[in-house]
Structure formats: C-alpha cells, structure tokens
C-alpha positions as CSV (number, residue, x, y, z in Angstrom):
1,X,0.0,0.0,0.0
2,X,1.3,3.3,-1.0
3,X,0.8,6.2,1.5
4,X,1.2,10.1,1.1
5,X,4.6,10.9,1.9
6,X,3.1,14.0,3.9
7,X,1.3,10.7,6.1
8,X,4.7,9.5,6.6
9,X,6.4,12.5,8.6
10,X,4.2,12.7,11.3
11,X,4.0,8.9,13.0
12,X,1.5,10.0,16.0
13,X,-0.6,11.9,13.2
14,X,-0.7,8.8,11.6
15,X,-1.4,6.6,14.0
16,X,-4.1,8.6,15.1
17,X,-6.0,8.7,12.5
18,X,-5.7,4.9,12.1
19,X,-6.8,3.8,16.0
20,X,-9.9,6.4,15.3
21,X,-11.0,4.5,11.8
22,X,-10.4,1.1,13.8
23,X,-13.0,2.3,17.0
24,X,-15.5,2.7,14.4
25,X,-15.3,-0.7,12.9
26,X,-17.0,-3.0,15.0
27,X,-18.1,-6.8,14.6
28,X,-21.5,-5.5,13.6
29,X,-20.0,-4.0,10.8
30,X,-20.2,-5.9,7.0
31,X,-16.5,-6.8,6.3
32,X,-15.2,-6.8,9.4
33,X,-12.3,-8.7,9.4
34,X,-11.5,-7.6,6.0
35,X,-11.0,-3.9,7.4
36,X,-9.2,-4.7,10.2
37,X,-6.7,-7.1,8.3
38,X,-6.4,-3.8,5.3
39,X,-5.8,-1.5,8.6
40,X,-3.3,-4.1,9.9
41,X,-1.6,-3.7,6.3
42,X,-2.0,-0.2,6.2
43,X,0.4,-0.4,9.3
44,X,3.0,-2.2,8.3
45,X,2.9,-0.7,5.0
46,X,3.6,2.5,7.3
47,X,6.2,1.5,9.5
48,X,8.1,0.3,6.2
49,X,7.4,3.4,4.2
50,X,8.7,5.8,7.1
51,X,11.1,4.0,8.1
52,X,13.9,3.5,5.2
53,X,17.3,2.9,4.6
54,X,19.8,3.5,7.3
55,X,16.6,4.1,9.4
56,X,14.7,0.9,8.8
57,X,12.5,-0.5,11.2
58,X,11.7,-4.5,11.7
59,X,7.6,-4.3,13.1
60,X,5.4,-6.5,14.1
61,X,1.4,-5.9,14.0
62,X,-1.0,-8.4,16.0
63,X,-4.8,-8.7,16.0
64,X,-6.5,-10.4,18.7
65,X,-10.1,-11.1,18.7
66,X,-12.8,-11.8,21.4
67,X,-14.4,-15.1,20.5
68,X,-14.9,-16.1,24.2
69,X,-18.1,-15.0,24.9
70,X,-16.8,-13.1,27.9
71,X,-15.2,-9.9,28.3
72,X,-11.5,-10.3,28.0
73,X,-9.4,-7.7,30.3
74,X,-6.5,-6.0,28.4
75,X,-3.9,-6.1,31.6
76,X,-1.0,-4.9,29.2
77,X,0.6,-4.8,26.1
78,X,4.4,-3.6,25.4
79,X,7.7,-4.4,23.4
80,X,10.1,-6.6,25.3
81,X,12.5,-5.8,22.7
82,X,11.9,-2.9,20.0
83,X,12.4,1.2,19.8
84,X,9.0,2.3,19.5
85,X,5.5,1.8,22.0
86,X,3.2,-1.1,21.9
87,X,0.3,0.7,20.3
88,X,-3.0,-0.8,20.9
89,X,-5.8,0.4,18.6
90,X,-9.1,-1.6,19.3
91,X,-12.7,-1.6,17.9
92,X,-15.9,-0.3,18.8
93,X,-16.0,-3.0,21.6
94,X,-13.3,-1.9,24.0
95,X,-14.3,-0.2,27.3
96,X,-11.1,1.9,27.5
97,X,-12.2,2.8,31.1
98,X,-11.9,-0.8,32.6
99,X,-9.8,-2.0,29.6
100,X,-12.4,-4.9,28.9
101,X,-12.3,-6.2,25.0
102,X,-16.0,-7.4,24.9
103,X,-17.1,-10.7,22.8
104,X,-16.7,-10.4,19.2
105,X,-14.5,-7.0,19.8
106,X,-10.6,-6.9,18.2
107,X,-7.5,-5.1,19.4
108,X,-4.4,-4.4,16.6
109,X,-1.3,-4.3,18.7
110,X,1.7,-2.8,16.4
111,X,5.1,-2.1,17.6
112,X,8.5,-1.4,15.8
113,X,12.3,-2.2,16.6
114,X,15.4,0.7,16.5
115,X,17.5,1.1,13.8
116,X,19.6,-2.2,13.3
117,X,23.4,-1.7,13.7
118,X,26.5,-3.3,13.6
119,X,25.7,-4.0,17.5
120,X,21.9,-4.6,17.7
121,X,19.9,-6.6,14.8
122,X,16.6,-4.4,15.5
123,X,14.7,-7.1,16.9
124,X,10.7,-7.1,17.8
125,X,9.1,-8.7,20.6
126,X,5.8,-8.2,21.7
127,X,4.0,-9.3,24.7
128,X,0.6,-8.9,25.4
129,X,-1.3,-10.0,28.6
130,X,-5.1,-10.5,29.5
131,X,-6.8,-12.1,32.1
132,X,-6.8,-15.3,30.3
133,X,-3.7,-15.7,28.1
134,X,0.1,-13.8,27.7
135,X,1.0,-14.0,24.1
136,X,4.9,-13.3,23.3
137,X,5.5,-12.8,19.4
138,X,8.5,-12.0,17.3
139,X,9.0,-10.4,13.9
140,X,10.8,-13.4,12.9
141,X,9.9,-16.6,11.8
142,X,12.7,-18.3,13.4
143,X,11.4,-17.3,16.9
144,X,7.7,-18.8,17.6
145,X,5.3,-17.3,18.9
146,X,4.4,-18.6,22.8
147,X,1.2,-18.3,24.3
148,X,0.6,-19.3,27.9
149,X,-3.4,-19.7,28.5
150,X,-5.6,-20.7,31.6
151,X,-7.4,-24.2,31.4
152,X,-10.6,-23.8,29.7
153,X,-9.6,-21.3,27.0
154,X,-7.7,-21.8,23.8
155,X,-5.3,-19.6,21.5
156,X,-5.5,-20.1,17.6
157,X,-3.9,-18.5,15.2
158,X,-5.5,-17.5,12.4
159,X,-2.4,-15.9,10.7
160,X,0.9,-16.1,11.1
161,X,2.3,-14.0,7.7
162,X,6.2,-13.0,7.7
163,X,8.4,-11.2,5.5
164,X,11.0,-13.8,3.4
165,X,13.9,-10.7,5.2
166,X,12.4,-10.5,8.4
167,X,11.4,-6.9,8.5
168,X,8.0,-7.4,9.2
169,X,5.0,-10.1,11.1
170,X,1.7,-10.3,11.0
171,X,-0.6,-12.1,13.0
172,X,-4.2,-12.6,13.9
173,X,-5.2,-14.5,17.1
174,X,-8.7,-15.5,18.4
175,X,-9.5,-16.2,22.1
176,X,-12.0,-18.9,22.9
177,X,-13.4,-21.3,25.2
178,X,-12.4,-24.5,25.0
179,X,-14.4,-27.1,23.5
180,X,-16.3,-29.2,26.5
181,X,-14.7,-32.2,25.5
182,X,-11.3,-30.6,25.4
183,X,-11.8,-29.0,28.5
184,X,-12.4,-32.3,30.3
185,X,-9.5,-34.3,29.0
C-alpha cells in the first residue's frame, strides 16, 4: 500500500488517525475482518514506508479477537525488545475505562524495533497480557510465537504472515473457550 509521503512524517498523526477509523469498525459492521486485516496492512505498509534505509525498522502488527463470549481484560501490552510503543488500537467494543475487549470485539497491537546496527539486529518482541492468556510474538519466523493460557480457553492462530527478510510479522489470534470435551481431558 502506498501512503502520502506527507502521512509518513508525522507517525503519531498517523497513527491517530488509524486507531480512530479502527474504533469505528465494530463486529457488527459488514466486512469486518476484511477492514481490520487492510488497517493491519496499512500499518506495516507505514512503519516500512517511514522508516527506510539507514533508518529501517523490523515491526510486528497483531490482531487479537474476542471469540470467548466473555469480556477479556486487556492487563498490558508492550515491546520486550523494539524502539517504539506497543500501540493498541481496538474496535468499537473496547471499554477503555476498565480496559475490557467485549465478545466479538478486536485489538491491533503494532510495535516497531530501532535502527539495526553493527551491535543490535533491530529485533521485535511483543507481549501482550489478558486475564486469560500472555502472548509473546517475534518479527521473525525463526522465533515462535508462545502463548501461555488458563485451562478452559484456547489460543488459535488464524495468521501467522512474515516477511521472506524478516522486517515485518503479522498475525491474527482469536480467544475462545475450549471445546467441553477438550476442557475435560
């Protein structure tokens, strides 16, 4: 995706305007996942636009959705490794105020890494806690992803997408009850 090179100077402009287009999406909206995975684009296609040559920029972007049932509490979300914020942008069904992702709501998590030098590669790693799993994920393919859930609820990923150089990761995770049978073994 090409963006205005006037977009790409200002990254909290940007991001901005992207978190308010994704709190108007919600699950009740036709093509849901479509627009969130074309905002989760839009981001990478961002953080690889700005951020070029000597100033390049490994990122990672991960959607989580809410297929519990249940409200899911967002307890935190930041970069273990990486030079920028874990932003969080989340649909129409986040309650900002208690930080509860309610059922059938989505959260894009995007974060970048500093400038790789002769010292330091650049690296991504994400972590992301709720009240029922932590999720660690890596810009790489050669670092899996690790979730750590509660019994009773599962993890599936939907996508796992990297970049052949390993600039870039995409993912998309749902959160759900276990199946009874599962549950029981």
């Amino acid at each position: 995706m090409n963006i205005a090179t006037d977009e790409l100077a200002d990254v909290p402009e940007f991001i901005s305007k992207c978190r308010s287009r994704i709190r108007r999406i919600g699950s009740f909206v036709p093509n849901y996942f479509q627009r969130l995975d074309q905002e989760a684009w839009l981001l990478i296609s961002f953080v690889n636009q700005a951020f070029t040559g000597l100033y390049s920029r490994r990122c990672v972007a991960a959607g989580v959705i809410n297929g519990t049932g249940d409200d899911i509490q967002v307890l935190s979300s930041k970069l273990v490794q990486g030079g920028s914020r874990c932003y969080a942008l989340p649909t129409t069904e986040y309650d900002k105020k208690h930080g509860f992702l309610h059922p059938g709501g989505a959260m894009i998590f995007l974060g970048w890494g500093a400038a790789p030098s002769l010292l330091q590669p650049g690296n991504v790693l994400m972590h992301i806690e709720t009240n029922l799993v932590a999720i660690e994920l890596s810009d790489s393919i050669s670092k899996s992803a690790s979730t750590q859930v509660l019994p009773s609820w599962q993890v599936d990923f939907l996508e796992k997408s990297y970049d052949e150089t390993e600039w870039w990761a995409k993912y998309w995770i749902v959160i759900k009850k276990k199946e009874l049978n599962d549950a029981i073994n």
